[in-house]
C-alpha positions as CSV (number, residue, x, y, z in Angstrom):
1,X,102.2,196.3,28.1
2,X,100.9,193.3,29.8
3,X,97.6,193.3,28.1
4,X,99.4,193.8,24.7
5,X,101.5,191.5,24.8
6,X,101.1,188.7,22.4
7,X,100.6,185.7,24.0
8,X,103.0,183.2,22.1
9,X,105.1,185.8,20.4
10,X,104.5,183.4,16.9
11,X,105.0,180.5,17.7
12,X,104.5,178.1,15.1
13,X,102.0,175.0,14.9
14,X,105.3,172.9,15.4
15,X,106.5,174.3,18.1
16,X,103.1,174.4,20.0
17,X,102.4,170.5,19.0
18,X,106.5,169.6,20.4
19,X,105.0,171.6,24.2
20,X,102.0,169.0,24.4
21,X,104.4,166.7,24.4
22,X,106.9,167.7,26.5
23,X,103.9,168.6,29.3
24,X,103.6,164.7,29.0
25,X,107.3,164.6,29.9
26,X,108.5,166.6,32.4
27,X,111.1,166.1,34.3
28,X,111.0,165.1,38.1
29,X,112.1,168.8,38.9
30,X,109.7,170.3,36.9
31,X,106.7,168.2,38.0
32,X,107.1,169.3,42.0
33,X,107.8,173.3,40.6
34,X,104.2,172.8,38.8
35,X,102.9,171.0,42.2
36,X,104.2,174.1,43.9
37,X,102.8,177.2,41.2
38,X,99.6,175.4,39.6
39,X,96.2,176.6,40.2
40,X,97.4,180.1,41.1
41,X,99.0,178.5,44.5
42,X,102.0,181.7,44.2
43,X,100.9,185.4,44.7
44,X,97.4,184.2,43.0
45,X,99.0,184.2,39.6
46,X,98.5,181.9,36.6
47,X,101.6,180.5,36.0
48,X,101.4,178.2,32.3
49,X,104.0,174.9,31.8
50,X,106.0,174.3,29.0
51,X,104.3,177.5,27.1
52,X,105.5,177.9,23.5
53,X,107.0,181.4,22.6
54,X,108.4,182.2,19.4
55,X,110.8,179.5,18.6
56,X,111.5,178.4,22.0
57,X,109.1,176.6,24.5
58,X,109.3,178.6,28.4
59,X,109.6,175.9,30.6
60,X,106.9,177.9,32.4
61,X,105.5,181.3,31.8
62,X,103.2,184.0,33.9
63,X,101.8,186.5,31.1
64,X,100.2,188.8,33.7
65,X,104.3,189.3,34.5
66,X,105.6,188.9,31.1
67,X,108.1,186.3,33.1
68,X,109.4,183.3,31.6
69,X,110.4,180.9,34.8
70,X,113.0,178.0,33.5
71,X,113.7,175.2,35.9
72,X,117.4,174.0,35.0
73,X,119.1,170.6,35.3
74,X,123.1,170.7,35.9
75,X,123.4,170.4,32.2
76,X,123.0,174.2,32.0
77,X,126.4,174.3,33.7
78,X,128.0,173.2,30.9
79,X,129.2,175.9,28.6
80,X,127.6,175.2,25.5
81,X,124.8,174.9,26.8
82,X,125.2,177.9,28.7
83,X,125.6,180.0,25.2
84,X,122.4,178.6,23.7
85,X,120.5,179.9,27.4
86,X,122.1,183.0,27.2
87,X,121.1,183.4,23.1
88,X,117.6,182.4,24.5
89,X,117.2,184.5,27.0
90,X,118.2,187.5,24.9
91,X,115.5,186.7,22.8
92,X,112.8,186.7,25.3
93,X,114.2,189.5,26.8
94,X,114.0,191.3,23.4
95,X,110.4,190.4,23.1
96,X,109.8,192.6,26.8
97,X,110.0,189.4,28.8
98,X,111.9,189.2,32.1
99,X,113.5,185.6,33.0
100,X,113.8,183.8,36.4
101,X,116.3,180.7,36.3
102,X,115.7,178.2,39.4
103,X,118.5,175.2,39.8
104,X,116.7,171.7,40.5
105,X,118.4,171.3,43.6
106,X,116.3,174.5,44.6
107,X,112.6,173.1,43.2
108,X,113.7,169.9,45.1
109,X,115.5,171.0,48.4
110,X,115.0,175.0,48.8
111,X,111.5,175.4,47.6
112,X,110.3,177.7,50.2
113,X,112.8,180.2,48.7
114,X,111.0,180.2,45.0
115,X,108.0,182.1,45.9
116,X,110.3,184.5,48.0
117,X,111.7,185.1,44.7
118,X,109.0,185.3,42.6
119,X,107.3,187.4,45.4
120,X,110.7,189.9,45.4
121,X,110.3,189.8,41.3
122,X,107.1,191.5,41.6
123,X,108.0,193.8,43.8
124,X,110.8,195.1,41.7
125,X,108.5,195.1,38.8
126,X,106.0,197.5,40.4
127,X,108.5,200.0,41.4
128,X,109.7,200.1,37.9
């Protein structure tokens, strides 16, 4: 499926011109995980930032995997916002898409442990 995949899932004009700008503003969390991951520094993959998929924008996103990587602030402990993540992530995940969540405390103060993860991810995904 990987090469079948559509690439934005239809993502509208809109929502493609909003990801520019929110490349411009990322947040401190965000900038050092696209430090870490850019220029194919993790497993030699190309990992995108703020990549627009259907109605939602992937705070970053690997289409070799199909993975959508979303760095989250402690505002996603709060249970709203909790419900609109979990609604999101069923989308993607109804679009074929697998999601890895990373806190900012571990972009900022665990990072050696995010391309364990992303390294364990693939492994999974070949033996399925």
């Amino acid at each position: 499926m990987k090469g079948s995949a559509p690439f934005h899932y239809g993502a509208k004009p809109q929502t493609k011109d909003f990801a520019k700008k929110l490349r411009q503003g990322s947040t401190y969390a965000e900038d050092l995980f696209w430090q870490m991951v850019r220029n194919r520094k993790v497993c030699n993959l190309k990992i995108r930032r703020q990549h627009p998929i259907g109605p939602f924008i992937a705070d970053f996103y690997c289409h070799e995997l199909l993975l959508v990587i979303e760095v989250d602030g402690s505002i996603h402990e709060l249970e709203e916002i909790k419900q609109k993540d979990l609604s999101r992530e069923n989308y993607l995940k109804d679009n074929g898409l697998k999601v890895l969540r990373f806190s900012n405390d571990d972009v900022m103060l665990n990072s050696h442990i995010i391309e364990e993860k992303i390294k364990e991810f693939i492994d999974l995904s070949k033996k399925t």
